[in-house]
C-alpha positions as a printed NumPy array, in Angstrom:
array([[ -5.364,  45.252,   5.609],
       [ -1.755,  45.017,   4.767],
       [  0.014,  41.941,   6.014],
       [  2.985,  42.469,   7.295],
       [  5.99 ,  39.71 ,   7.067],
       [  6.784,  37.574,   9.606],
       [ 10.361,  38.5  ,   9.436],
       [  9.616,  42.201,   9.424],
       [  7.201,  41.193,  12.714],
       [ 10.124,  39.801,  14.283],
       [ 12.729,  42.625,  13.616],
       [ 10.861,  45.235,  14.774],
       [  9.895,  43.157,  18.12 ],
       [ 13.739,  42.739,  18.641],
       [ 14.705,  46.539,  18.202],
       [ 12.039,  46.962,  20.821],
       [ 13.229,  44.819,  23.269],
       [ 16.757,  46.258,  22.278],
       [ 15.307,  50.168,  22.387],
       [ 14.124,  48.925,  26.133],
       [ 17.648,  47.343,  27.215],
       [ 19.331,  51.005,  26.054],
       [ 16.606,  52.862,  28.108],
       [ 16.909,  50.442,  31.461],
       [ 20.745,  50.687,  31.076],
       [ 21.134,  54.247,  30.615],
       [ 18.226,  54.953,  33.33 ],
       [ 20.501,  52.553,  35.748],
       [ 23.735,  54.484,  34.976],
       [ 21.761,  57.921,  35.28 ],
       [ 20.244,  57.433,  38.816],
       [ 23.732,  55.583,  40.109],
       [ 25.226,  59.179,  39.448],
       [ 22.67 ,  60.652,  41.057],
       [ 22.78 ,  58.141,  43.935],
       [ 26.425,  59.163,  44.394],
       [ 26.256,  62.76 ,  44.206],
       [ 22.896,  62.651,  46.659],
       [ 24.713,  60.025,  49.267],
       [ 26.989,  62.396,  50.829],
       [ 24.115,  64.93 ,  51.343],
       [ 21.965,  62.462,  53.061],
       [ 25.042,  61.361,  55.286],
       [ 24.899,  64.603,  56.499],
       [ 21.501,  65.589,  57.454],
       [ 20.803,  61.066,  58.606],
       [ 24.481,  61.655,  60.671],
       [ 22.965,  65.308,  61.8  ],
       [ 19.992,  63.731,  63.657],
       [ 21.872,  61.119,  65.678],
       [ 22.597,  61.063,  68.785],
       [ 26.682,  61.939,  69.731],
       [ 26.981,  58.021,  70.62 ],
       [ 25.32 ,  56.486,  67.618],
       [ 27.473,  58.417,  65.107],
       [ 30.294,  55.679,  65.388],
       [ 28.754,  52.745,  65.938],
       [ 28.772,  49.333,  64.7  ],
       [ 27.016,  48.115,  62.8  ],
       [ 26.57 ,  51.291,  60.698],
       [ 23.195,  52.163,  60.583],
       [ 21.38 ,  54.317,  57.184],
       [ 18.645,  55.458,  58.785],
       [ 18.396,  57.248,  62.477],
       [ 16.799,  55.956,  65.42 ],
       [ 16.072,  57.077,  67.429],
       [ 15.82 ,  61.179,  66.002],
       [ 17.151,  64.239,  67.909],
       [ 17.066,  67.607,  66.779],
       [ 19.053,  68.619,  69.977],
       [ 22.322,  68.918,  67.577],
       [ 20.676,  72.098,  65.885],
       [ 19.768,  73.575,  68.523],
       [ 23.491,  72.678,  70.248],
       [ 25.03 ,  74.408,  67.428],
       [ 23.141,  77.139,  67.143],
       [ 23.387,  78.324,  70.192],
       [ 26.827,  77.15 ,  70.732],
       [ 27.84 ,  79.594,  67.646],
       [ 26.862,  82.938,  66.792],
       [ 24.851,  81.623,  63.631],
       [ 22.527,  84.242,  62.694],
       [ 25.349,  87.078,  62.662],
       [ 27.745,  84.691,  60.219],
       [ 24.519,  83.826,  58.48 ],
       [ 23.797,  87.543,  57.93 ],
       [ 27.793,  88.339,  57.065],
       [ 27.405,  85.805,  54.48 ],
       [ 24.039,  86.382,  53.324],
       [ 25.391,  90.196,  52.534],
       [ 27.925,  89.508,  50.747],
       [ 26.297,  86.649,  48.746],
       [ 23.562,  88.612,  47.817],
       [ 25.746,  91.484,  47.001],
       [ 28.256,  90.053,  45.181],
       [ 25.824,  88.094,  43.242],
       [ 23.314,  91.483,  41.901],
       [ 26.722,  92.972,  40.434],
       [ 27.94 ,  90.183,  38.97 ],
       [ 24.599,  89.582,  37.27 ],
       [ 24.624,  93.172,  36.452],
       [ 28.64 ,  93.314,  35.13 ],
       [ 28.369,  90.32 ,  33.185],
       [ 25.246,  90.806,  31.538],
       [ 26.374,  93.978,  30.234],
       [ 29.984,  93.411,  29.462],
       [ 28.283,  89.912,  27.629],
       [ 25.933,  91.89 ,  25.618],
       [ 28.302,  94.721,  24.543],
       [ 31.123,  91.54 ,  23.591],
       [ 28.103,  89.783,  21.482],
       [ 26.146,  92.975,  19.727],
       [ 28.898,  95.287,  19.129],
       [ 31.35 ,  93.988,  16.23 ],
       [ 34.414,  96.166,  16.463],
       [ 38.052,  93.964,  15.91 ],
       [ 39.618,  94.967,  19.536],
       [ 36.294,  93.506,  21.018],
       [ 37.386,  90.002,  20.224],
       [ 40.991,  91.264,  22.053],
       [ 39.254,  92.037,  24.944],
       [ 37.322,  88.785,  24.869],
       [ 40.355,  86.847,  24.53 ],
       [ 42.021,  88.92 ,  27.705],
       [ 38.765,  88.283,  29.856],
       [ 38.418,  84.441,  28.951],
       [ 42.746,  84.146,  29.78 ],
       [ 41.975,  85.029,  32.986],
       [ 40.099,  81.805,  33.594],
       [ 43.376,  80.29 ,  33.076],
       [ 45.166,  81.755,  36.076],
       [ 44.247,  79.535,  39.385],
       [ 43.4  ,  81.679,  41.941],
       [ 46.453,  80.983,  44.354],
       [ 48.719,  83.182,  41.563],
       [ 46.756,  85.703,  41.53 ],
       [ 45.77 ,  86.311,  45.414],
       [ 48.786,  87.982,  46.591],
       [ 48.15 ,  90.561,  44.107],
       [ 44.722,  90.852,  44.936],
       [ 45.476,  91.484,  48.698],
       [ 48.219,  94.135,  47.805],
       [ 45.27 ,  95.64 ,  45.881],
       [ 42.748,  95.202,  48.777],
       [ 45.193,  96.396,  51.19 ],
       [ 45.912,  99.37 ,  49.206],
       [ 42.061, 100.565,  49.388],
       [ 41.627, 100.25 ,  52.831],
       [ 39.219,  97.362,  52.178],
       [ 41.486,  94.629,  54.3  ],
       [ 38.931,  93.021,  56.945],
       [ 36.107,  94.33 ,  55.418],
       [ 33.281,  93.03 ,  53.868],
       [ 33.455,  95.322,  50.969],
       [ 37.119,  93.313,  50.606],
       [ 35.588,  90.077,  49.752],
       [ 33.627,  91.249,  47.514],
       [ 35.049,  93.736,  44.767],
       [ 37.625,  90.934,  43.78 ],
       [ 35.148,  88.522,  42.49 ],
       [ 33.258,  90.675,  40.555],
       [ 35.287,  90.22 ,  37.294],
       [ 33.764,  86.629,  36.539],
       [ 34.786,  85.187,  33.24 ],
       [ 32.795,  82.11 ,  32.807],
       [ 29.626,  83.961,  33.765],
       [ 30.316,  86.87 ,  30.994],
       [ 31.244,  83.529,  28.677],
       [ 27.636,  82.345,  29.262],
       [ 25.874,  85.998,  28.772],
       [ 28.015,  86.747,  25.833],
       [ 26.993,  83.342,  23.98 ],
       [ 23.392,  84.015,  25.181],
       [ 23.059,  87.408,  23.817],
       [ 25.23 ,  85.899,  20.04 ],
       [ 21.619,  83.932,  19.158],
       [ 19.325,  87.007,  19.701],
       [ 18.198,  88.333,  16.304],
       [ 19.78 ,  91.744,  15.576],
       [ 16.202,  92.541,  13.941],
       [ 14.92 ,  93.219,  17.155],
       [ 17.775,  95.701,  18.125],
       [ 17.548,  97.371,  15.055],
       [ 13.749,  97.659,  15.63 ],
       [ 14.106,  99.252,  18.456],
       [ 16.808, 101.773,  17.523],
       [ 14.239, 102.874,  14.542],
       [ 11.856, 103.755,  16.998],
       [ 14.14 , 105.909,  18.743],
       [ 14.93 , 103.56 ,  21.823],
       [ 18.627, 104.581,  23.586],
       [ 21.003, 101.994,  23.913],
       [ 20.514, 101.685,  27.647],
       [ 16.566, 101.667,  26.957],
       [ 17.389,  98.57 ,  24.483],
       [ 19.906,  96.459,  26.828],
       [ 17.54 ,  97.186,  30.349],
       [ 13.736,  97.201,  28.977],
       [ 14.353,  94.893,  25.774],
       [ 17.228,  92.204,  26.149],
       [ 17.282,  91.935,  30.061],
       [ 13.289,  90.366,  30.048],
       [ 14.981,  88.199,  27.221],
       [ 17.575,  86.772,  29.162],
       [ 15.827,  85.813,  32.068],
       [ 17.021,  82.24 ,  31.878],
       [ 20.374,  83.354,  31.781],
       [ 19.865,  85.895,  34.496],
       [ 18.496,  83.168,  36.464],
       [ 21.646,  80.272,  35.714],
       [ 24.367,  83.29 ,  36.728],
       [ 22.402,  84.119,  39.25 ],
       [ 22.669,  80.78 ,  41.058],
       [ 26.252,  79.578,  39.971],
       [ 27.351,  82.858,  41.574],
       [ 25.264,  82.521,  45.003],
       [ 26.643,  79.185,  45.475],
       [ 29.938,  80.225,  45.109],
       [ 30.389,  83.126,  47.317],
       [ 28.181,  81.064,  50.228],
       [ 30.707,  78.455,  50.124],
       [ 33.364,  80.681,  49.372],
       [ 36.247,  79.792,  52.3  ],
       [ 39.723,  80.376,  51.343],
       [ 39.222,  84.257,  50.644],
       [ 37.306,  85.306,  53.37 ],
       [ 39.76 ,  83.212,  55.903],
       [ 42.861,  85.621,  54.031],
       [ 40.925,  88.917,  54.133],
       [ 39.229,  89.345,  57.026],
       [ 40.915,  88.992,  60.748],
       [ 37.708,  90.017,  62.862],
       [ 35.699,  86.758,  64.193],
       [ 32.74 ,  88.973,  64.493],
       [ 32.851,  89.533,  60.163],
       [ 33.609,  85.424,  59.573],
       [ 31.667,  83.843,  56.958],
       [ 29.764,  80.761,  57.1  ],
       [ 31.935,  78.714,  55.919],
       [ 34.926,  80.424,  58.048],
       [ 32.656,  79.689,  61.353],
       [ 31.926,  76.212,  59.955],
       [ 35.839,  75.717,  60.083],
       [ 36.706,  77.129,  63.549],
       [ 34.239,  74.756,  64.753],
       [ 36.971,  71.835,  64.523],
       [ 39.58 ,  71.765,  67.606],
       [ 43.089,  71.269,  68.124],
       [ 43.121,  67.801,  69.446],
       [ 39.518,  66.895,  68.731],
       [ 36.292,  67.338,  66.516],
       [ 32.489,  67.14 ,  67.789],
       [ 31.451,  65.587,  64.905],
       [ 27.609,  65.989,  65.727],
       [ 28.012,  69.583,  65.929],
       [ 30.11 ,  70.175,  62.811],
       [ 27.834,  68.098,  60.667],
       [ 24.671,  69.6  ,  62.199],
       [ 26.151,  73.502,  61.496],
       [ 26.964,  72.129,  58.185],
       [ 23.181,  71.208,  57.378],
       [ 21.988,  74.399,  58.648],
       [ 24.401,  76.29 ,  56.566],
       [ 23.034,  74.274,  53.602],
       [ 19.476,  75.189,  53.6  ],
       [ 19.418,  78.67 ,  51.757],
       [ 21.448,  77.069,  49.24 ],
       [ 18.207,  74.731,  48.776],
       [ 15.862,  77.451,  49.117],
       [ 17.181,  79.33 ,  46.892],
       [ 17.514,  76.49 ,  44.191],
       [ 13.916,  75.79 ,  44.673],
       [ 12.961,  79.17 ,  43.773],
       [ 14.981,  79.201,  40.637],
       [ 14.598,  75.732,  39.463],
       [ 11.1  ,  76.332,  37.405],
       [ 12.969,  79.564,  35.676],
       [ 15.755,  77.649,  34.64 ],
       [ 13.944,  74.684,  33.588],
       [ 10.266,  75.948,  32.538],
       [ 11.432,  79.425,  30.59 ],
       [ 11.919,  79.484,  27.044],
       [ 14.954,  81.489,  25.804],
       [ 13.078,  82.381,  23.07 ],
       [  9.827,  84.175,  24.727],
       [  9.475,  87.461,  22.707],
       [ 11.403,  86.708,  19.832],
       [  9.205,  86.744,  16.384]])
């Protein structure tokens, strides 16, 4: 056997113990951020299950005791629930298949199709990102107005369609696919539409997937639109409903924050379906 130096023994036990500081310190730093973002959410759903009385109480307590589930059923009831759930289910859903749909396909004609006024129109589409959406709303509800779509569901929905950020992330997907396989299929006769639908789509299923929730969660807590372009109570959003719920003069806190944990559930179901696809696929299942 091979001695090995005392000094050398020594170094390499110190750049362990340092290699274990870096790991607890960064582990510490990595689960306070998570601690903060995850706080707020547990304030909700802990505050949710309290009784009216104990909300404001001192000393402040974490956990609650004792539990009621009375404030769900107070604010469900209280609220017509399941028609804004299915208003904003609709036009989540809806609004989330076309834009998965638009921006794949605008994304994969930006990345496989090298003609010089494609980058112009890339540059015109990612500008847009640049205008907040206050500048550009009036416009939009001329527009809306215009169509007939004012205080319609239909109205809330065909504005968001044109999504920048998520034809950014379809476009760079669809860049690192080998242009082998394109031009494989085109030799064997395959259409264009055959190519982008039966070949690339299965490709991009983590993408599909990533676009697929950034979009749902923003048009279920989408608020300031749907308060400008719809006037009938009975076509209110979620998070419209969620808003009329505080009064004048006064709040009910344990309703509000109950409402507010109901609304957030599909959000969670639907992250829990998606999670393994975005995490577990490979982006690179088919390619040879």
């Amino acid at each position: 056997m091979i001695a090995i130096p005392e000094a050398t023994a020594e170094t390499v036990k110190v750049r362990k113990k340092q290699k274990v500081r870096r790991k607890i310190i960064v582990n510490a730093i990595a689960y306070s951020f998570i601690a903060i973002y995850v706080f707020p959410l547990y304030w909700i759903i802990a505050s949710s299950l309290k009784r009216p009385g104990d909300l404001f109480s001192y000393p402040i307590k974490l956990f609650p005791s004792p539990i009621t589930f009375s404030n769900y059923t107070n604010a469900w009831n209280s609220t017509d629930f399941p028609l804004y759930i299915r208003n904003t289910f609709f036009v989540a859903v809806v609004a989330t298949t076309l834009i998965v749909l638009l921006s794949l396909m605008c994304g994969y004609a930006l990345a496989i199709y090298k003609y010089k006024w494609m980058s112009i129109i890339f540059m015109c589409i990612i500008s847009t990102s640049m205008l907040p959406t206050e500048v550009i709303m009036n416009s939009v509800m001329h527009v809306v107005r215009g169509v007939g779509l004012y205080d319609n569901l239909w109205g809330i929905i065909i504005p968001v369609l044109g999504s920048s950020s998520n034809i950014l992330i379809a476009r760079q997907f669809f860049i690192t696919v080998p242009s082998s396989i394109m031009e494989s299929a085109r030799l064997e006769g395959a259409s264009e539409l055959s190519i982008f639908f039966r070949l690339m789509l299965p490709l991009a299923k983590p993408t599909i997937f990533v676009i697929t929730i950034f979009s749902f969660r923003s048009r279920w807590n989408s608020y300031v639109w749907p308060l400008i372009a719809l006037s009938d109570p009975k076509k209110n959003t979620i998070q419209v409903a969620l808003r009329n719920l505080v009064g004048a003069e006064s709040i009910d806190w344990s309703l509000l924050l109950s409402a507010t944990a109901i609304s957030i559930i599909p959000m969670f179901i639907i992250f829990l379906i998606f999670q393994k696809y975005i995490f577990g696929e490979d982006a690179s299942v088919g390619i040879k």
